[in-house]
C-alpha positions in Angstrom: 308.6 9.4 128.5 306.5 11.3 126.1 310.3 13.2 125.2 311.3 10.0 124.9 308.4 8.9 122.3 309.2 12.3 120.4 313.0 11.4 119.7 311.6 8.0 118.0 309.8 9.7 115.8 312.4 12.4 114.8 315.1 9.7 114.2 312.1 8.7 111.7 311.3 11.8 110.8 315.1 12.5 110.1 315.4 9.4 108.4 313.0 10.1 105.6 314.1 13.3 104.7 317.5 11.8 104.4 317.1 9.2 101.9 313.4 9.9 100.8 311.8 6.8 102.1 310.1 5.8 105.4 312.7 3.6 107.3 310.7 0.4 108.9 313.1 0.6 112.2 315.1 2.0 114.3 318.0 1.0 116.3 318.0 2.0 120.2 319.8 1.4 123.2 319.2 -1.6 124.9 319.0 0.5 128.7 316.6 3.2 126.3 314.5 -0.1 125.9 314.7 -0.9 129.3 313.2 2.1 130.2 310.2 2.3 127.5 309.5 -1.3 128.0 308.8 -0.5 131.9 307.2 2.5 131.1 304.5 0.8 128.6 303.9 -1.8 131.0 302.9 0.2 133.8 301.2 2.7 131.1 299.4 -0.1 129.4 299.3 1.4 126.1 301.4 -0.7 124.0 301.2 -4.2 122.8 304.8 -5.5 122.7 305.8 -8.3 121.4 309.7 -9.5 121.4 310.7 -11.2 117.9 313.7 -12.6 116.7 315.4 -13.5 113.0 318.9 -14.1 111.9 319.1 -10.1 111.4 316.9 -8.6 114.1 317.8 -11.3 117.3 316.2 -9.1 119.7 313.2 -6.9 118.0 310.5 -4.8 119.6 307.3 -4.0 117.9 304.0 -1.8 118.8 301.2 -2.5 117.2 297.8 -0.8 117.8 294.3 -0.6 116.4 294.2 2.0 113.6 291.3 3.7 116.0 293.5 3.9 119.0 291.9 1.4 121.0 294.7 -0.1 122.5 295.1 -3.4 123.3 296.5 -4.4 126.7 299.5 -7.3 127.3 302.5 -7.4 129.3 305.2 -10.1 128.8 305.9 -12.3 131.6 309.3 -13.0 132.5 309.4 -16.2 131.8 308.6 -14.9 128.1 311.6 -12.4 128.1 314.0 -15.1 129.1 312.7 -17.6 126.0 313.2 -14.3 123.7 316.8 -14.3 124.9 317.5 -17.9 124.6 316.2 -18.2 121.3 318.3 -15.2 120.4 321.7 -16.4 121.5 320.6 -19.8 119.6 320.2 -18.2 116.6 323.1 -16.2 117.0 325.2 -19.5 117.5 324.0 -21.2 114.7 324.3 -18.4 112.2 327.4 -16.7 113.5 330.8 -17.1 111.3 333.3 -19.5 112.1 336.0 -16.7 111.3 334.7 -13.6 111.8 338.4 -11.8 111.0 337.7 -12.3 107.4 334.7 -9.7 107.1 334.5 -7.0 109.7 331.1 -6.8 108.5 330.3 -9.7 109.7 329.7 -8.6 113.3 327.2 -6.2 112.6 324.1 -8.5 112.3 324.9 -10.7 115.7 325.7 -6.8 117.9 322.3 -7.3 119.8 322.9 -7.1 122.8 323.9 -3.5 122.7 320.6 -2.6 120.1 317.6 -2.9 120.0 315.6 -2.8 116.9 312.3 -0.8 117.3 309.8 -1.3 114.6 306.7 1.3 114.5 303.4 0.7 112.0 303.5 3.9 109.7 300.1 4.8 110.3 301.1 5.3 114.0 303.8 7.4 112.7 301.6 9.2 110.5 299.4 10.4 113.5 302.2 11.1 115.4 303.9 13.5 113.0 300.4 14.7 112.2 300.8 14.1 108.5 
């Protein structure tokens, strides 16, 4: 998993030598999710919290203590499903009528193929060793 933690940060990493600035998320599979979702919560070292908005429907977001202390929490199911629900409500009441006018208009409501993954810089930053 730690592999897996090391291609986050490159995409970052990539990302800001690109275009100069330090992107505030990533887009990732949804199975690549699966995966580092189960592997925090048997880990423990991750808070995770699911979050949703008319962009970002289905959002995942590590926070920790700028020491490294790490606070401990593990959704319940329950949780997961009421993440989803709220999703696909959102996604109903903001979703086009017509989407053939904009092809753009998709984009935003894809999210159940991506997941956006949203890291604190200063994690980053000690990561990278920078």
């Amino acid at each position: 998993m730690q592999e897996f933690y090391d291609e986050i940060i490159q995409s970052y990493a990539r990302y800001k030598e690109t275009y100069g600035t330090v992107a505030d998320s990533i887009y990732m599979n949804a199975s690549k999710y699966a995966e580092f979702y189960s592997w925090s919560s048997k880990t423990g070292e991750n808070l995770i919290e699911i979050t949703q908005s008319a962009r970002s429907l289905f959002g995942m977001r590590i926070y920790t203590h700028t020491s490294f202390e790490f606070d401990f929490f593990i959704l319940e199911e329950n949780d997961v499903k009421n993440a989803i629900q709220n999703s696909n409500e959102t996604i109903n009441k903001f979703k086009p009528m017509d989407l053939s006018k904009n092809e753009d208009s998709l984009t935003p409501y894809n999210t159940m193929e991506t997941i956006q993954l949203k890291i604190p810089e200063s994690i980053l930053n000690f990561r990278m060793g920078t």
